[in-house]
C-alpha positions as CSV (number, residue, x, y, z in Angstrom):
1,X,-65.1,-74.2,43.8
2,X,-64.1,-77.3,46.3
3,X,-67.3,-79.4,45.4
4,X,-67.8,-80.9,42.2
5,X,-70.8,-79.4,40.7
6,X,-73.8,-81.8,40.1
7,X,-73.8,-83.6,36.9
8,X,-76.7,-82.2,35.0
9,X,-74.3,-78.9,35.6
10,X,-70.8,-80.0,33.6
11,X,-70.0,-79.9,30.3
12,X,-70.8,-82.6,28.0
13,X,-67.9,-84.3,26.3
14,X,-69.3,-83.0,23.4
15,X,-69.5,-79.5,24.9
16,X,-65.6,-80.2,25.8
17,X,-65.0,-81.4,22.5
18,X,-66.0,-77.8,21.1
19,X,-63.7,-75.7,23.7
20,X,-60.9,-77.9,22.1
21,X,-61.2,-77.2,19.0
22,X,-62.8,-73.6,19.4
23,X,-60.7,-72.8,22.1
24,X,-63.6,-71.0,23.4
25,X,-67.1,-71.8,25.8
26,X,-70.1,-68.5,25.4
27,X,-72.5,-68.5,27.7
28,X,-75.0,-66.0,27.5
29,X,-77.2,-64.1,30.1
30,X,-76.4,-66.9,32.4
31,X,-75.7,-63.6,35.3
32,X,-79.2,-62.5,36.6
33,X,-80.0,-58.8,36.5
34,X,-79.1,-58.5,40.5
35,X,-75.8,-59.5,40.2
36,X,-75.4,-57.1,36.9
37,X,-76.6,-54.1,38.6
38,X,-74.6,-55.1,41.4
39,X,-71.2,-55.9,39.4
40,X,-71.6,-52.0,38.1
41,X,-71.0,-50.2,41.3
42,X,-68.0,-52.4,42.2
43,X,-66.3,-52.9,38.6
44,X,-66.4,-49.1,38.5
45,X,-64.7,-48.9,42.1
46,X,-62.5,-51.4,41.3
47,X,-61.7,-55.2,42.6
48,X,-58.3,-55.5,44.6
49,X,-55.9,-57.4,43.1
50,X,-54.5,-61.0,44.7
51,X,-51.4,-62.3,44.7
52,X,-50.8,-64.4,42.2
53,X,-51.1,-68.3,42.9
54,X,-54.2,-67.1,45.7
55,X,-57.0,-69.7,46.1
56,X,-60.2,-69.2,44.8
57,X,-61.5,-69.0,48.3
58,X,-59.2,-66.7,49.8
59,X,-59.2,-64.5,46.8
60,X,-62.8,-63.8,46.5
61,X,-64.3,-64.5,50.0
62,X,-67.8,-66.3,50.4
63,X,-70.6,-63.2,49.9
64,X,-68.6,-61.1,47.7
65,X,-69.5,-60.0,44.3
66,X,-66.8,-62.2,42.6
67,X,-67.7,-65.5,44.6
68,X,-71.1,-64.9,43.8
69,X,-70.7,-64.9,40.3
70,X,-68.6,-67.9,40.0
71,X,-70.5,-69.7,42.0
72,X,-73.6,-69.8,39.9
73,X,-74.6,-72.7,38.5
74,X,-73.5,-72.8,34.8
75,X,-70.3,-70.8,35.6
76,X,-69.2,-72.9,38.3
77,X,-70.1,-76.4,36.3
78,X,-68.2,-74.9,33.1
79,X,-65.0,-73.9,35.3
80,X,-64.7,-77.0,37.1
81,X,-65.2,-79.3,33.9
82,X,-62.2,-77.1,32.5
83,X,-59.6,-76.8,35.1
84,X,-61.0,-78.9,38.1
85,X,-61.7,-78.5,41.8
86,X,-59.0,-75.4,44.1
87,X,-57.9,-73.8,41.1
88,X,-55.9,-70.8,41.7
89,X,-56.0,-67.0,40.5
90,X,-53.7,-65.8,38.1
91,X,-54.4,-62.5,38.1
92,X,-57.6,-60.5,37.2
93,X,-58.5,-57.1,35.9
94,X,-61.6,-55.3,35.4
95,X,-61.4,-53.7,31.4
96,X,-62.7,-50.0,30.9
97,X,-63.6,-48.8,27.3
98,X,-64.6,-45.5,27.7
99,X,-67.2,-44.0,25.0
100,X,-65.7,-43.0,21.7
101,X,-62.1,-43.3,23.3
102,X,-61.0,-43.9,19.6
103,X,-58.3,-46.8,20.3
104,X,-58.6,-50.6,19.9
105,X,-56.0,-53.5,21.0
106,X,-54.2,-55.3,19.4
107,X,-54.7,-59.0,18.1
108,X,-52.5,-61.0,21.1
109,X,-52.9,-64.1,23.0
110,X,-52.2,-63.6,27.2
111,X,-49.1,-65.5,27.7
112,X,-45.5,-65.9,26.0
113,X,-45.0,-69.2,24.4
114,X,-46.6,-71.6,26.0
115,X,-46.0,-75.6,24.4
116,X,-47.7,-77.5,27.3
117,X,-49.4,-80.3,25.5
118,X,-51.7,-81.7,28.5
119,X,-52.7,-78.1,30.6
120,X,-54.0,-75.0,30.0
121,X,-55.2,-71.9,31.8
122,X,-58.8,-70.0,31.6
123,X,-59.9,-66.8,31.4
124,X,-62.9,-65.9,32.7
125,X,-64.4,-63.3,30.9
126,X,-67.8,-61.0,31.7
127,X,-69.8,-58.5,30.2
128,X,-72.1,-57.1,32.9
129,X,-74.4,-54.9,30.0
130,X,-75.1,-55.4,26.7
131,X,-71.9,-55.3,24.3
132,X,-73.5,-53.9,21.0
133,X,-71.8,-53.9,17.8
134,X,-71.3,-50.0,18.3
135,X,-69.6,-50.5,21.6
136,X,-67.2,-52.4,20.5
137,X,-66.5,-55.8,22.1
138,X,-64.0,-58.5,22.5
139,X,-62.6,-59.5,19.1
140,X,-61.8,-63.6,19.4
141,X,-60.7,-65.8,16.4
142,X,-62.0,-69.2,16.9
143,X,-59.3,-71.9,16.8
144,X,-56.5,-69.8,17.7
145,X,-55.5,-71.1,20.8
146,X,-53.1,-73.7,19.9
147,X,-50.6,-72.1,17.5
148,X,-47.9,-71.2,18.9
149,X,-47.4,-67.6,18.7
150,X,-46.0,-64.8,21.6
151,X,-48.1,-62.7,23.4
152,X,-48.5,-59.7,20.8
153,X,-47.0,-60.8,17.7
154,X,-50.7,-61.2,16.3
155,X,-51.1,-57.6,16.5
156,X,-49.9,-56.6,12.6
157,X,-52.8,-58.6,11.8
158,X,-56.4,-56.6,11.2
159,X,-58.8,-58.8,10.4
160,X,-58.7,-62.7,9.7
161,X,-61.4,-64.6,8.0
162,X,-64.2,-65.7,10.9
163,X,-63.5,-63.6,13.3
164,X,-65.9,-63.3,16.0
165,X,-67.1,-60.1,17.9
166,X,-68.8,-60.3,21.5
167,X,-72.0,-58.8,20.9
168,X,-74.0,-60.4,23.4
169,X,-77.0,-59.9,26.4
170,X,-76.0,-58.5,29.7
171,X,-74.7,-60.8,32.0
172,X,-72.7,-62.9,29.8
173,X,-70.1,-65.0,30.2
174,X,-66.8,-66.0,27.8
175,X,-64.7,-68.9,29.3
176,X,-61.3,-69.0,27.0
177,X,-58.1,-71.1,26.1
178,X,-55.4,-69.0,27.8
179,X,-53.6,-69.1,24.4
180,X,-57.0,-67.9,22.1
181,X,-56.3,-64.9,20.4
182,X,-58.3,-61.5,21.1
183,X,-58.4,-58.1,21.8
184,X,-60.6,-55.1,23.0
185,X,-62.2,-53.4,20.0
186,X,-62.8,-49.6,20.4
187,X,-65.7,-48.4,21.6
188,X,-68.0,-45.9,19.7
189,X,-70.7,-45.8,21.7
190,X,-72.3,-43.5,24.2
191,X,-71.8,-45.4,27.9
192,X,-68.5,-47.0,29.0
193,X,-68.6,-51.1,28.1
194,X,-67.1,-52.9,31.5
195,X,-65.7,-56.5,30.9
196,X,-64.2,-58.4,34.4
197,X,-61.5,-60.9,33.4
198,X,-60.3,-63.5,36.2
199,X,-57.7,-66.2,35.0
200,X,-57.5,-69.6,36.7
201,X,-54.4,-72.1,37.1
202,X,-55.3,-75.6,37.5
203,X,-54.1,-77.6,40.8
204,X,-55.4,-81.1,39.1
205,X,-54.5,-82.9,36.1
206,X,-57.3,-81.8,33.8
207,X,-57.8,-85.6,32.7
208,X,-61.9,-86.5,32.7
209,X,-63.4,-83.7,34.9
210,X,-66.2,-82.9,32.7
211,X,-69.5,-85.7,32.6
212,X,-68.2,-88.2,30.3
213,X,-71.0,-90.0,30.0
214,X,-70.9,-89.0,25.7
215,X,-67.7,-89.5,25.4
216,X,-68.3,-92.1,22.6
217,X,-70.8,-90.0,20.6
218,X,-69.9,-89.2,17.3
219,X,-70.6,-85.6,18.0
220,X,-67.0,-85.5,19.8
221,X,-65.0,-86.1,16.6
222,X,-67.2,-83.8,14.6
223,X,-66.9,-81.0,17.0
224,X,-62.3,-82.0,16.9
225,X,-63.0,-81.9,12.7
226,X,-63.7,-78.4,12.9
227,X,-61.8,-76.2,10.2
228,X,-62.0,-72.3,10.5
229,X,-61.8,-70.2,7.3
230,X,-58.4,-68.6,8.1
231,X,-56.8,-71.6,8.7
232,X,-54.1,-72.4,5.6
233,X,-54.3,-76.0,3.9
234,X,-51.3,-77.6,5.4
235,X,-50.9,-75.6,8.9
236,X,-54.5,-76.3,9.3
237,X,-53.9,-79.9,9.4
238,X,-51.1,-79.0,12.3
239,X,-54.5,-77.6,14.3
240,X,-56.2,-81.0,14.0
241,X,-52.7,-82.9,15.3
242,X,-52.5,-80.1,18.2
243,X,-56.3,-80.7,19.6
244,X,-55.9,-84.7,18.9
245,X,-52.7,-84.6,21.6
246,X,-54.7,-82.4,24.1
247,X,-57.8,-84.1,24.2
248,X,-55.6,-87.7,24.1
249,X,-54.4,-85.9,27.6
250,X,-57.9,-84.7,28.6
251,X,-59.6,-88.0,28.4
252,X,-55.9,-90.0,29.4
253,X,-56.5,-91.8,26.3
254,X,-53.5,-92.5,24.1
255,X,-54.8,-94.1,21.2
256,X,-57.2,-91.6,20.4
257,X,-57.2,-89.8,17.1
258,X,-59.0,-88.6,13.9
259,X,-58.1,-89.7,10.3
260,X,-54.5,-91.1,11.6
261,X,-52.7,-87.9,11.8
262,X,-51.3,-88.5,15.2
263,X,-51.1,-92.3,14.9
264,X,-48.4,-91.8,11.6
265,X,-46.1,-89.5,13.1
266,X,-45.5,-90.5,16.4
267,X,-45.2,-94.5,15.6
268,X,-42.1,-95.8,16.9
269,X,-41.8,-99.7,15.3
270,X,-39.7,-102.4,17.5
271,X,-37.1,-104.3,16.0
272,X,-39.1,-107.1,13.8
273,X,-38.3,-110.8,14.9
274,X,-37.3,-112.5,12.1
275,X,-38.0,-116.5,11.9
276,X,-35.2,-118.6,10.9
């Protein structure tokens, strides 16, 4: 994940814009049906795990199932846009639900409080089959990702208005906001559903990795304006000031914002010269 990915292959700023404020990027059947049928036999064996901080290279070594699947195209284009060239692993874990094992988990975002204003982490998540409603799914709630909650405290919640369930094709592919919240949904079908999670740590400041080349469509603003049904009236405005300080970082651009709402609360007036 060294070389920057051709152009054509990054995330718009418009495309950015959307993680921001979703928190989330789907890409569907973006795995060919090789690599699926392949990622069975070893996600049932197992991956070894890495120390934590391990290169990408080191950790998943050129011709291995891992290293194959971020390397394709869209994958690799979407991680790099997100969290740059080297990144390292975190950690990863392949995700079992056996059929009809009768137990979901709860609500919870994968960190403890985390108030970084200008990085992030990613999780890489992928569904190797089909993920029908019946088998379950990851349960995400768009625009999650930047309250600041810890780790499980989410979990007395059931079910918040537009919530989303991944139901999706085989070889799919859910890139996600360390902080988004989610959780594995039981699964009441008839054949185990597999998910392989890899998280990534940056190594670069994530400022303008993506292709910029939008980055003054009107689009971008839209996509920040997003509101989500759960959010409250006033702590939903607190979302909007939260993505308007990241993507100030992400683009290095301090003067950005959206209907003032960053611009009146962090003004700091000098002392007015008065003429005699």
């Amino acid at each position: 994940m060294a070389a920057r990915p051709a152009r054509e292959q990054l995330l718009t700023s418009a495309r950015m814009a959307r993680f921001v404020a979703h928190g989330f990027l789907r890409l569907d059947s973006v795995v060919p049906d090789s690599l699926n049928d392949q990622a069975l036999g070893v996600l049932a064996a197992g991956v070894p795990a890495v120390p934590y901080g391990t290169p990408v290279a080191k950790a998943f070594p050129e011709g291995s199932f891992a290293r194959s699947l971020l390397d394709l195209p869209a994958v690799a284009g979407a991680l790099y846009s997100l969290v740059g060239p080297d990144p390292t692993i975190d950690h990863h874990a392949v995700h079992v639900r056996q059929p009809q094992e009768g137990q979901a988990q709860p609500l919870h975002g994968d960190a403890i409080i985390d108030v970084r204003p200008d990085a992030f982490d990613v999780q890489l998540m992928y569904y190797p089959r089909e993920v029908t409603l019946e088998a379950g799914g990851t349960l995400i709630v768009p625009g999650s990702h930047l309250r600041r909650t810890n780790e499980s405290d989410t979990g007395r919640y059931q079910n918040l208005l537009g919530q989303q369930r991944m139901v999706c094709p085989a070889g799919t592919v859910l890139i996600l906001h360390h902080g988004i919240w989610h959780g594995g949904r039981r699964n009441d079908s008839g054949v185990p559903r597999y998910m392989f999670k890899i998280r990534f740590n940056p190594t670069v400041p994530q400022v303008r990795l993506w292709n910029t080349d939008d980055l003054g469509d009107p689009a971008v603003a839209e996509e920040l304006r997003t509101r989500f049904p759960w959010y409250e009236q006033a702590t939903g405005r607190l979302e909007l000031h939260n993505r308007i300080r990241l993507w100030r970082a992400l683009t290095g651009d301090p003067s950005f914002d959206l209907d003032h709402w960053v611009t009146r609360v962090t003004n700091r007036p000098g002392r007015a010269t008065v003429d005699a």
